[in-house]
C-alpha positions in Angstrom: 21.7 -31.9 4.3 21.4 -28.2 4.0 23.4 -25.5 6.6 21.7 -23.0 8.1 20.6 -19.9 5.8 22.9 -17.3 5.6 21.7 -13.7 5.2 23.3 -11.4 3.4 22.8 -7.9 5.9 24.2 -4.7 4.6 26.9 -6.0 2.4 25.1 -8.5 0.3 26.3 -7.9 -3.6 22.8 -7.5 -5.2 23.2 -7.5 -9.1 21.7 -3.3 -8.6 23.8 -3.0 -5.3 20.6 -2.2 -3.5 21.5 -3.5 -0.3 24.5 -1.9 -0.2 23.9 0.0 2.7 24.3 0.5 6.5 20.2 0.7 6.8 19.3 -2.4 4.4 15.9 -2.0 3.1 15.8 -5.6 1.7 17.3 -8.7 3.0 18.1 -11.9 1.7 18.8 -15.6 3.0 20.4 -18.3 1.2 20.5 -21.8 1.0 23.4 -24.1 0.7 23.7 -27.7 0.1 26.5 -29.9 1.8 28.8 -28.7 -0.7 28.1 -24.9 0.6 26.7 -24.0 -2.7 23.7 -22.2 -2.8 20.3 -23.8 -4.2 17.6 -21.6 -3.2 17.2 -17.9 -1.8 14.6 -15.6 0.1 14.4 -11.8 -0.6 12.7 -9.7 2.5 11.7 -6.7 3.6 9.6 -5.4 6.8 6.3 -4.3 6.3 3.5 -3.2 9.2 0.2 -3.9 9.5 -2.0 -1.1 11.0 -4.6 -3.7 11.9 -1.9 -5.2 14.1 0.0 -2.6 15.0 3.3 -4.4 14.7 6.0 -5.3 12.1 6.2 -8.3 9.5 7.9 -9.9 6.7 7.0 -9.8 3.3 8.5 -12.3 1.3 9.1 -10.9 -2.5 11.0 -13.4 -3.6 11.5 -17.6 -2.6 13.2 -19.3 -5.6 14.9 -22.6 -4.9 16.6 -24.6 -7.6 14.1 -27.4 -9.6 17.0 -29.9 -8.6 17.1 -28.8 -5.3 13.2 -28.6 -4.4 12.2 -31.1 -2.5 15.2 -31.2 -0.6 13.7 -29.2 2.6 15.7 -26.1 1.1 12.4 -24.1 0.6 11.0 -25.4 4.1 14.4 -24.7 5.9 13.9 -20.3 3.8 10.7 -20.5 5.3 11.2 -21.6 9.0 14.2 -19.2 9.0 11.6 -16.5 8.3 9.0 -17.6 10.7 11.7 -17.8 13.4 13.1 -14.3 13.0 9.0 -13.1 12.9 8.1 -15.2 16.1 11.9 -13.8 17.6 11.1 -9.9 17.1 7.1 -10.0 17.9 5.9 -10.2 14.6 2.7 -11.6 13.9 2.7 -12.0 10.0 4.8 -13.7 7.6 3.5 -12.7 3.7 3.9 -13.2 0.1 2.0 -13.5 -3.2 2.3 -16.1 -6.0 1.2 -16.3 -9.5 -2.0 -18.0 -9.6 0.0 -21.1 -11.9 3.2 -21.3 -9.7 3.0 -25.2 -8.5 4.2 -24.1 -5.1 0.7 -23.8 -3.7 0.3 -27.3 -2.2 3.9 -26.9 -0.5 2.6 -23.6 0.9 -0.5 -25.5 1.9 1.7 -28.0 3.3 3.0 -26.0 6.0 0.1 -24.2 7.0 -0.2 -20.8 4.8 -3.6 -19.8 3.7 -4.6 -18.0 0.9 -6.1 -14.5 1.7 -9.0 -14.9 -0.9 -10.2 -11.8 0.6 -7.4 -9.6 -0.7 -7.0 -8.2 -3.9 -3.9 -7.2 -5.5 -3.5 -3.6 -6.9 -0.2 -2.6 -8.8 0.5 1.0 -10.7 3.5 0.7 -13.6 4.7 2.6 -16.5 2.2 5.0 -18.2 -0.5 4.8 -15.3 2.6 5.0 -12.3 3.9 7.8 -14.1 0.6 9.7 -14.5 -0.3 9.9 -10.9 3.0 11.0 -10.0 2.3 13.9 -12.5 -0.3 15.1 -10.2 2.2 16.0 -7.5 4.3 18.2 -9.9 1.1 19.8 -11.2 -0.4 20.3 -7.7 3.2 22.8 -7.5 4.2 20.7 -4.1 5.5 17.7 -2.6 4.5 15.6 0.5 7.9 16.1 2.5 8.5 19.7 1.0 
């Protein structure tokens, strides 16, 4: 048996201390087993879709223990998230995996499709840091 997720709001201890904040910016649920220690978590944040027009989740992070999968842990992360999305109006609950990550028949499982239609774009290191060379060379900043 697993209890209820608890999320960590504002005063979550993330190893950076992000969350540490009265306006959290990510948010995390965890899973517990009957001994209240945890097996799996969900990291969070809000996103928006301008084709909707309304808020959703984007999940950045589901990991749940290999001992504990199986168990209904991942399911219970899940339905936590789809609740607090059907609660507030949102229409969209999100994430990406890693084409190899065995996961994708329990995603399938519960109904998630894969947006085949979407492609994935990501800036890092030399390439992020290039681009934001053109703001300082431009002499301004958006916000300024």
């Amino acid at each position: 048996m697993y209890a209820p997720p608890r999320c960590g709001g504002a005063g979550w201890d993330a190893p950076c201390g992000c969350v540490r904040t009265t306006a959290p910016a990510l948010f995390g649920h965890v899973a517990v087993d009957e001994h209240d220690e945890p097996v799996g978590f969900a990291l969070w944040f809000l996103n928006f879709s301008t084709w909707a027009g309304v808020h959703g989740i984007y999940l950045e992070d589901l990991y749940v223990r290999p001992a504990a999968r199986g168990t209904g842990a991942g399911r219970l992360l899940l339905a936590t998230l789809a609740e607090i999305c059907v609660r507030r109006g949102y229409r969209r609950l999100e994430w990406s995996m890693i084409d190899w990550n065995p996961a994708a028949g329990f995603y399938a499982s519960i109904g998630a499709e894969q947006l085949g239609e979407w492609v994935s774009y990501r800036l890092s290191g030399d390439a992020l840091r290039e681009l934001a060379d053109h703001v300082t060379t431009a002499g301004t900043r958006p916000g300024d």
